[in-house]
C-alpha positions, 0 to 999 in steps of 0.5 A: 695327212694331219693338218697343223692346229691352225689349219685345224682350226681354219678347217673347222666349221659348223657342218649342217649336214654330213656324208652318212655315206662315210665312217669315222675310222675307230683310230680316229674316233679314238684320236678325238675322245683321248683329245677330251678325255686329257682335256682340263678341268676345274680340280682335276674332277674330269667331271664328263662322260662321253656318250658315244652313238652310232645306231642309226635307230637312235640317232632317228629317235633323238633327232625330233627332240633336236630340233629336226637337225639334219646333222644329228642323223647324217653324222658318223658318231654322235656325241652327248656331253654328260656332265658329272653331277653326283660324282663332284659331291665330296660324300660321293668318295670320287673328289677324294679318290681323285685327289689320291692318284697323287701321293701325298700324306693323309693330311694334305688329302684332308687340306685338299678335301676341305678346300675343295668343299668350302671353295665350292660350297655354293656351287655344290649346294644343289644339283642345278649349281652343279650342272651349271659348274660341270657343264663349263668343264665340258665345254673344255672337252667338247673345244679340244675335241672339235680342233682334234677333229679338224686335225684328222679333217673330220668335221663337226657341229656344236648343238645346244638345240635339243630339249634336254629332258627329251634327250635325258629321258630317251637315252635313260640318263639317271640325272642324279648322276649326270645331265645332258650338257651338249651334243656333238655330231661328227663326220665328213662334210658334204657341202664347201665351208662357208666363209669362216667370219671372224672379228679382228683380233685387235678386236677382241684382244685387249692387253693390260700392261 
């Protein structure tokens, strides 16, 4: 049975190492992806993709390139983060592409165009800005599809330890067109959850009234 969002979210954790024994069902793999896929992003750019692997050969060869982690070749399904770095470049024609899904007269096309360049000059102005822009919205994705998980009691693990050129390079990335952002292995636990530790929310909740 599908657990609410807040026995999802008490659900998941961090889970080091997985049953390599059990699969993610395609249905619920399916769940976790349409999850990050209508996941929010800055000017509707969806700037990601979502590199799906199961081959158990490859997980192998990124593993010593992510830091040995246990969880990246026990997992079911790893995902790697790609974020959109040539797509979010109005020269590219894809932000204009984007902006027409929704009908509207030409010159509000132009308004929104130009805006979206002129708001966004600095952070397009080199490949480096770019990641650094793109990999936030990813962070979006990766979020909701982490609770996602956790609703269908299917775990996982945010990994930013991997050495992202290593990465890049086995998975023959073109970073001209997108970079490494993070890394998400999915699964089934195989050990108890640890006590979640949270701060209080009074904590870290402030209101401004």
């Amino acid at each position: 049975m599908d657990k609410t969002f807040m026995e999802a979210m008490d659900f998941r954790h961090a889970c080091k190492i997985f049953d390599d024994t059990k699969k993610i069902s395609e249905e619920d793999m399916t769940f976790i992806l349409e999850a990050g896929r209508k996941s929010p992003s800055s000017f509707g750019m969806e700037p990601w993709k979502f590199l799906v692997i199961t081959n158990d050969e490859l997980k192998e060869k990124l593993k010593p390139v992510c830091w040995d982690q246990p969880q990246i070749t026990t997992c079911s399904h790893l995902v790697i983060y790609l974020a959109a770095i040539e797509n979010v470049k109005p020269e590219s024609g894809v932000p204009r592409r984007k902006f027409a899904r929704r009908e509207m007269p030409e010159e509000k096309y132009d308004f929104y165009l130009k805006l979206y360049s002129d708001h966004l000059a600095n952070t397009l102005s080199t490949d480096e800005n770019i990641l650094a822009w793109t990999a936030r919205q990813n962070y979006i994705a990766a979020g909701n599809m982490m609770t996602a998980a956790g609703i269908k009691g299917i775990d996982s693990c945010p990994v930013e330890g991997f050495e992202k050129e290593k990465v890049e390079e086995i998975l023959e990335i073109d970073t001209t067109k997108y970079q490494v952002a993070v890394v998400i292995p999915f699964g089934y636990r195989v050990n108890e959850q640890s006590t979640q530790l949270r701060e209080k929310l009074e904590d870290v909740v402030e209101y401004i009234k």
